[in-house]
N, CA and C atoms as a LAMMPS dump frame, in Angstrom:
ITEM: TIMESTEP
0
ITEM: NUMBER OF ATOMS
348
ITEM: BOX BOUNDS ff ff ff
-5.0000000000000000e+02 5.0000000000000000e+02
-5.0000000000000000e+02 5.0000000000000000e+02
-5.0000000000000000e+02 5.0000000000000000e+02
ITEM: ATOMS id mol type element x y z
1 1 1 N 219.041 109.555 289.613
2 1 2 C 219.917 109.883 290.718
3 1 3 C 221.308 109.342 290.41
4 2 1 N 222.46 110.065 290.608
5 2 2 C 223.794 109.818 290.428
6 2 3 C 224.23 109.394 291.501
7 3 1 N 224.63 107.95 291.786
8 3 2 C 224.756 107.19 293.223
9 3 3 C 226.323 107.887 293.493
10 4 1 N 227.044 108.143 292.096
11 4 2 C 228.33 108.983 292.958
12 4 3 C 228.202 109.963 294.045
13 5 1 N 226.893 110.81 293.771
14 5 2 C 226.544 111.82 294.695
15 5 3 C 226.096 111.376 296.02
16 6 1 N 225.874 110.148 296.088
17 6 2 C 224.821 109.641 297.403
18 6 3 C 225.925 109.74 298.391
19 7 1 N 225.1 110.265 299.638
20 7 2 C 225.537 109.569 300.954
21 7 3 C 224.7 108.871 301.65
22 8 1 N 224.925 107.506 301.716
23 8 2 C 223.864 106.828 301.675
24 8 3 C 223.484 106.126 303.164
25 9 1 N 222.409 105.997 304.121
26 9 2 C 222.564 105.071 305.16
27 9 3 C 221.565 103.9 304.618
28 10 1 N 221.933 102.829 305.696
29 10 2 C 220.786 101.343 304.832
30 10 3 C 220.597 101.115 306.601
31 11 1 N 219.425 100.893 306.916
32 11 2 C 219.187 100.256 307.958
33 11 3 C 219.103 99.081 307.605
34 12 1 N 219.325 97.961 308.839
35 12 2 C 219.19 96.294 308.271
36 12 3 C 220.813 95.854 307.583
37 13 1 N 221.74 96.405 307.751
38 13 2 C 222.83 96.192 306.624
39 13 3 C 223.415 95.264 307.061
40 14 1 N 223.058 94.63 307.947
41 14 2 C 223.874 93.143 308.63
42 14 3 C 223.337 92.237 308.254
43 15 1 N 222.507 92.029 306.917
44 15 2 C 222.16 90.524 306.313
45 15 3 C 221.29 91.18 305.749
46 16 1 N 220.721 89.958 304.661
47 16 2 C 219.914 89.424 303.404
48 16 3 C 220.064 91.366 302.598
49 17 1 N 218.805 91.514 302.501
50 17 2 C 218.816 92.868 301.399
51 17 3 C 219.139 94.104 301.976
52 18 1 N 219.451 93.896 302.854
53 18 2 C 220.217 95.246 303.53
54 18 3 C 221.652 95.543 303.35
55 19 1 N 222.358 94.263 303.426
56 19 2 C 223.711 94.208 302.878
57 19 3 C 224.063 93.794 301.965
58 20 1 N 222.728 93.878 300.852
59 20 2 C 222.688 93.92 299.16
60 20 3 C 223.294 95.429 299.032
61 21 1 N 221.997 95.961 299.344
62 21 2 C 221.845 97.675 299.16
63 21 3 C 222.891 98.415 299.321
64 22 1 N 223.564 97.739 300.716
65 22 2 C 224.814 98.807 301.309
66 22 3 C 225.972 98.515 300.068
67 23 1 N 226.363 97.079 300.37
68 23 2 C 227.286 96.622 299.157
69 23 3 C 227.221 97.683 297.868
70 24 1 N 226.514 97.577 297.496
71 24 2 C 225.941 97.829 295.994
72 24 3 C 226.301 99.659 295.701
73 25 1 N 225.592 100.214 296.378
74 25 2 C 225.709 101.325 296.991
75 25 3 C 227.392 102.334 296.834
76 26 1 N 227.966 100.929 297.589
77 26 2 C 229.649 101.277 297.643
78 26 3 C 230.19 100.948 296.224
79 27 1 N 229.625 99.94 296.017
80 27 2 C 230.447 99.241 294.481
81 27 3 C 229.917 100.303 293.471
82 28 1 N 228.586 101.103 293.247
83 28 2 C 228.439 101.557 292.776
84 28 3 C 229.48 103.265 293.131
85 29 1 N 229.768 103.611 293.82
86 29 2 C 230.746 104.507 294.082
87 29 3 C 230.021 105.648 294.495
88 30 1 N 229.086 105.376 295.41
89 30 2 C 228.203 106.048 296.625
90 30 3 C 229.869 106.86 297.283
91 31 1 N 229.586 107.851 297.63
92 31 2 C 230.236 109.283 298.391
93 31 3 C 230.686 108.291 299.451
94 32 1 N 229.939 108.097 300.027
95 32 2 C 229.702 107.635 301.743
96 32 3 C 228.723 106.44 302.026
97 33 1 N 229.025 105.374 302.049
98 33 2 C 227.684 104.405 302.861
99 33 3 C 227.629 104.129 304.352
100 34 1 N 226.697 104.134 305.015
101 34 2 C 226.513 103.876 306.542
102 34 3 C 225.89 102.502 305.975
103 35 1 N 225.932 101.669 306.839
104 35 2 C 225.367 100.156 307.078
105 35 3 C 225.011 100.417 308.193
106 36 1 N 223.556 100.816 309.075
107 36 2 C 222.913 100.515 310.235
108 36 3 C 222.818 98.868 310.512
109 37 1 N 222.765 98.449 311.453
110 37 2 C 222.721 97.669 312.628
111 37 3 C 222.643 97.327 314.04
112 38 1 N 222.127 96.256 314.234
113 38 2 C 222.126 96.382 316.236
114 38 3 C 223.39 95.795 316.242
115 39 1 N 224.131 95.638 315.822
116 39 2 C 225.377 95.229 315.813
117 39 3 C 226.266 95.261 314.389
118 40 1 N 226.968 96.17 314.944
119 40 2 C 227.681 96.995 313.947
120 40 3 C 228.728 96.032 313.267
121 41 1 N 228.996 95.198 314.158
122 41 2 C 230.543 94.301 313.533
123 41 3 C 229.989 93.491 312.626
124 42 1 N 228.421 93.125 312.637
125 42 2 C 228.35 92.244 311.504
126 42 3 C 228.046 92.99 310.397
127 43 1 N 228.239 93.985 310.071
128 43 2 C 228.336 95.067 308.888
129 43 3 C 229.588 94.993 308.102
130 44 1 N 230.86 94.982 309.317
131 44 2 C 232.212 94.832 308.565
132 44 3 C 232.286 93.438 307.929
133 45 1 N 231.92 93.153 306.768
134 45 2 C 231.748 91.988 306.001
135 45 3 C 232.696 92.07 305.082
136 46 1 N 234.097 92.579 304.975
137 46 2 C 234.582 92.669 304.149
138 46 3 C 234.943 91.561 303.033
139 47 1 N 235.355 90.343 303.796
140 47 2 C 235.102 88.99 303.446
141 47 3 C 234.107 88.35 302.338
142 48 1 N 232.754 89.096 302.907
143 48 2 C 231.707 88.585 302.171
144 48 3 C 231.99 88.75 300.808
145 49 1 N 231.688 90.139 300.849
146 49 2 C 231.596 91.087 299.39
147 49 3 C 232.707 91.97 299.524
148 50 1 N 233.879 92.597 298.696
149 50 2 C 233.992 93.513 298.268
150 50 3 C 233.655 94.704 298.638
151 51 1 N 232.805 94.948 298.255
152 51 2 C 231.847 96.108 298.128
153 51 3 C 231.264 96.481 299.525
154 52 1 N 231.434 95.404 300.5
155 52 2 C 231.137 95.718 301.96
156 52 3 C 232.438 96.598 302.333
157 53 1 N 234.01 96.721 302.07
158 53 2 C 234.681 97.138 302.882
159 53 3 C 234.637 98.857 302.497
160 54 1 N 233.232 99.34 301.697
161 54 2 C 233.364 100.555 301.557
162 54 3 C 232.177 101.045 302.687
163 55 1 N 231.527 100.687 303.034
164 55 2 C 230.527 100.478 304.31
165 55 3 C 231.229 100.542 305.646
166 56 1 N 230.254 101.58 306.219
167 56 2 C 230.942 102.46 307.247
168 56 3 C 229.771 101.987 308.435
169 57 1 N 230.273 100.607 309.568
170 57 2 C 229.095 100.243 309.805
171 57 3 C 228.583 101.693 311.292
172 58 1 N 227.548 101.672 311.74
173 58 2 C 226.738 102.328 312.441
174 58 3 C 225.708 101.195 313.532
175 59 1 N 226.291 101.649 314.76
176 59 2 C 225.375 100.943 315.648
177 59 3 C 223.525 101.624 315.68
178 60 1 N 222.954 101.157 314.924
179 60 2 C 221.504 101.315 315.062
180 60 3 C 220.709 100.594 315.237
181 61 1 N 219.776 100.648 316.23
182 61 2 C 218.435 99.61 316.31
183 61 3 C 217.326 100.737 316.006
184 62 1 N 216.568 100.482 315.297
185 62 2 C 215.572 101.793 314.771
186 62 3 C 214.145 101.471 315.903
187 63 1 N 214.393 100.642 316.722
188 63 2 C 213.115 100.583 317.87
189 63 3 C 214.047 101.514 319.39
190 64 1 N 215.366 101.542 318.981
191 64 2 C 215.798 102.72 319.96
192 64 3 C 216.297 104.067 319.801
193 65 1 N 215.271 105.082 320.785
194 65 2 C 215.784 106.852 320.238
195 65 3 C 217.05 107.159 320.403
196 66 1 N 217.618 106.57 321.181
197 66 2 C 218.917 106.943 321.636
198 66 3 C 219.886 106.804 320.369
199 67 1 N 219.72 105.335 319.789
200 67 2 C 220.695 104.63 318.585
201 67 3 C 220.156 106.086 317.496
202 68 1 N 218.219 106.361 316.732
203 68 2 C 218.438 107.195 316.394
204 68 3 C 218.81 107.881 316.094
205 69 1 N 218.706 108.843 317.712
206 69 2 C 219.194 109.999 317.982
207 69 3 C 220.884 110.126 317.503
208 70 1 N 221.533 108.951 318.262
209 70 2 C 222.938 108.954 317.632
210 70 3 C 223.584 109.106 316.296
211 71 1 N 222.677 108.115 315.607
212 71 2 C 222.568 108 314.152
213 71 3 C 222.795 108.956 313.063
214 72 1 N 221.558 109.651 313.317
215 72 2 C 220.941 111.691 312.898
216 72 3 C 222.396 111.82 313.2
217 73 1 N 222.896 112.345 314.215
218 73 2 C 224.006 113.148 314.804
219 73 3 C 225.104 112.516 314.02
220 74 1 N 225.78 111.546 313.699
221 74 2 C 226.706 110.725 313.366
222 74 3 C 226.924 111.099 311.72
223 75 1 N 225.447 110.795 311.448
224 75 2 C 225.326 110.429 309.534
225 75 3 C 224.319 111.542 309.282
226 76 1 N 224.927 112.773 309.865
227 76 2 C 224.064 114.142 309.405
228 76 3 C 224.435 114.25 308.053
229 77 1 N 224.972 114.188 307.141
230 77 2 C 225.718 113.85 305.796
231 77 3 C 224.415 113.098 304.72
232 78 1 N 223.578 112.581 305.304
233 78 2 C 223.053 111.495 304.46
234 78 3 C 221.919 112.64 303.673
235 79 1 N 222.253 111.975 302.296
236 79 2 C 221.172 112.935 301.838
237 79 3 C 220.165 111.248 301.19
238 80 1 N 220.214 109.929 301.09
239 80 2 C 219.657 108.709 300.808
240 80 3 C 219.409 108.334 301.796
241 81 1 N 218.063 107.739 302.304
242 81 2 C 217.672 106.465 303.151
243 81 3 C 217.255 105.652 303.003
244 82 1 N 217.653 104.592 303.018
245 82 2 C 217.324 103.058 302.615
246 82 3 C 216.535 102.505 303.887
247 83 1 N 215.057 102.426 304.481
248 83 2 C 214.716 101.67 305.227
249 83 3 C 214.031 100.392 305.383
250 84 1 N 215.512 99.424 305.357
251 84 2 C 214.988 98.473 305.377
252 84 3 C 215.334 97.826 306.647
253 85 1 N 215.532 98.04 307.746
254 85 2 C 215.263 97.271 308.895
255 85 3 C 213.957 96.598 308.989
256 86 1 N 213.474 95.376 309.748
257 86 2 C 212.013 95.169 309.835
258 86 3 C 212.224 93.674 310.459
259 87 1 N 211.223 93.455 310.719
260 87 2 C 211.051 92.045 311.664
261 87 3 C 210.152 91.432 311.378
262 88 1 N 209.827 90.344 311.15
263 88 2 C 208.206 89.282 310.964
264 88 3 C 207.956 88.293 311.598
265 89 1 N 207.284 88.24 312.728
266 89 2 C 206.83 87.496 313.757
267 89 3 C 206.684 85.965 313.482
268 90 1 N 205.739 86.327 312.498
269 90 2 C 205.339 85.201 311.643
270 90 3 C 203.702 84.38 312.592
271 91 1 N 203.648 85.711 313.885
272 91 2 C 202.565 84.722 314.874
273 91 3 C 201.538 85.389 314.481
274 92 1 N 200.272 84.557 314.268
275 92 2 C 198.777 84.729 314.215
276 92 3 C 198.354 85.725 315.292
277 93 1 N 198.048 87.036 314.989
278 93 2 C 197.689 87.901 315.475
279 93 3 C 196.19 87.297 316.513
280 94 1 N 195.408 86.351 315.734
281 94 2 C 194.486 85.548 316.712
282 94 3 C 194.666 84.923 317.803
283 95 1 N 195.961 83.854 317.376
284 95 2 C 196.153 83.142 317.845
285 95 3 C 196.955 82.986 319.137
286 96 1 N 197.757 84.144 318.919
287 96 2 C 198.571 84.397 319.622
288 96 3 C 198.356 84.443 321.235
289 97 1 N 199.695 83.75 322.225
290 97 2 C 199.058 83.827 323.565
291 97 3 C 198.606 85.525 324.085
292 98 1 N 199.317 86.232 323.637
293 98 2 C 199.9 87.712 323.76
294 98 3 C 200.385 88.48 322.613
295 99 1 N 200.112 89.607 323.078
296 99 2 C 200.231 90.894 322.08
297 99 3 C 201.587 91.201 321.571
298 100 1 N 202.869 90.629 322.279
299 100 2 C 204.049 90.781 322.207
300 100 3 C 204.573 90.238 320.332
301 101 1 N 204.201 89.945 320.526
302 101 2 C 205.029 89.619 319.209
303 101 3 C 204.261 90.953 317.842
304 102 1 N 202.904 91.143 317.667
305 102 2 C 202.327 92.168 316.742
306 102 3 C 203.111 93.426 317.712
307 103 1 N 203.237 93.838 318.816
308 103 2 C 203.639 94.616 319.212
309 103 3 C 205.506 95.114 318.917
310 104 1 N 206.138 94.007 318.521
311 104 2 C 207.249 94.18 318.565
312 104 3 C 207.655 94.723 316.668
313 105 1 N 206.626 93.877 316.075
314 105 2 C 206.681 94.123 314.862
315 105 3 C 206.208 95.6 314.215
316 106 1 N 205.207 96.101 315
317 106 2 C 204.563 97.72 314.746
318 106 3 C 206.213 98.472 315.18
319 107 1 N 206.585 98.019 316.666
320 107 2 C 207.713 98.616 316.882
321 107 3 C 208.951 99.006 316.027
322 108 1 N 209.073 98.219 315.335
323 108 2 C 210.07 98.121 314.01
324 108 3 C 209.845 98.812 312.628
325 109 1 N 208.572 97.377 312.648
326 109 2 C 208.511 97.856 311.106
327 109 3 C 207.612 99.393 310.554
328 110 1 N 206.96 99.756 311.74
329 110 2 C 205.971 101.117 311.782
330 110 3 C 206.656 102.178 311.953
331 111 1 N 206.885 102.241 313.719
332 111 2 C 207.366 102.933 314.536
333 111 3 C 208.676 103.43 314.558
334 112 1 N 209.5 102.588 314.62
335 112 2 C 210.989 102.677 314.319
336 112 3 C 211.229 102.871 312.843
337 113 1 N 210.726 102.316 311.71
338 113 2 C 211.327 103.322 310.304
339 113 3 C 210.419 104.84 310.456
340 114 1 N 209.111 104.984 310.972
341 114 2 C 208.837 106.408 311.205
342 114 3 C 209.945 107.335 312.031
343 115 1 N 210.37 106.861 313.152
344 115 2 C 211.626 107.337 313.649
345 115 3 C 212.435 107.853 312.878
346 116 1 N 213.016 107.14 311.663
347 116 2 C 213.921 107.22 310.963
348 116 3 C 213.97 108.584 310.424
């Protein structure tokens, strides 16, 4: 794949390997990068890296249709998807007082990149 050609979105692009990917993406001389996030401003990292101020951030939470829905509509362009949004509880599915926490994690890491 010729990353010049990519238009690329990264869910997760507001820290650790998500705003590897996006970075990288741009430095590599990707068409277009989207950086998804539930908060878009921590995408504009220009500071960080370089390679962040070619990252075009995008308000996304991939556990909401609406952000989605927006998303699709916004970054109809993308012919790459990077899904790496995801969450890890880290709680004992046994142990646990409640279902909330395995529930939030299917939400994400299942449900919401199936969304995608």
């Amino acid at each position: 794949m010729r990353i010049e050609d990519v238009t690329g979105l990264v869910t997760g692009a507001n820290r650790g390997l998500g705003r590897s990917l996006a970075g990288e993406l741009a430095k590599r001389g990707a068409r277009t990068v989207y950086g998804g996030a539930r908060h878009p401003a921590e995408v504009s990292m220009a500071g960080v890296t370089p390679a962040m101020a070619g990252v075009t951030p995008v308000k996304l939470d991939i556990t909401d249709r609406h952000d989605v829905a927006g998303a699709a509509q916004r970054c109809s362009d993308v012919n790459l998807l990077i899904n790496n949004a995801a969450v890890l509880a880290g709680a004992s599915l046994l142990a646990a007082p409640t279902l909330a926490p395995a529930r939030h994690e299917m939400e994400t890491n299942y449900f919401g990149t199936l969304s995608m």
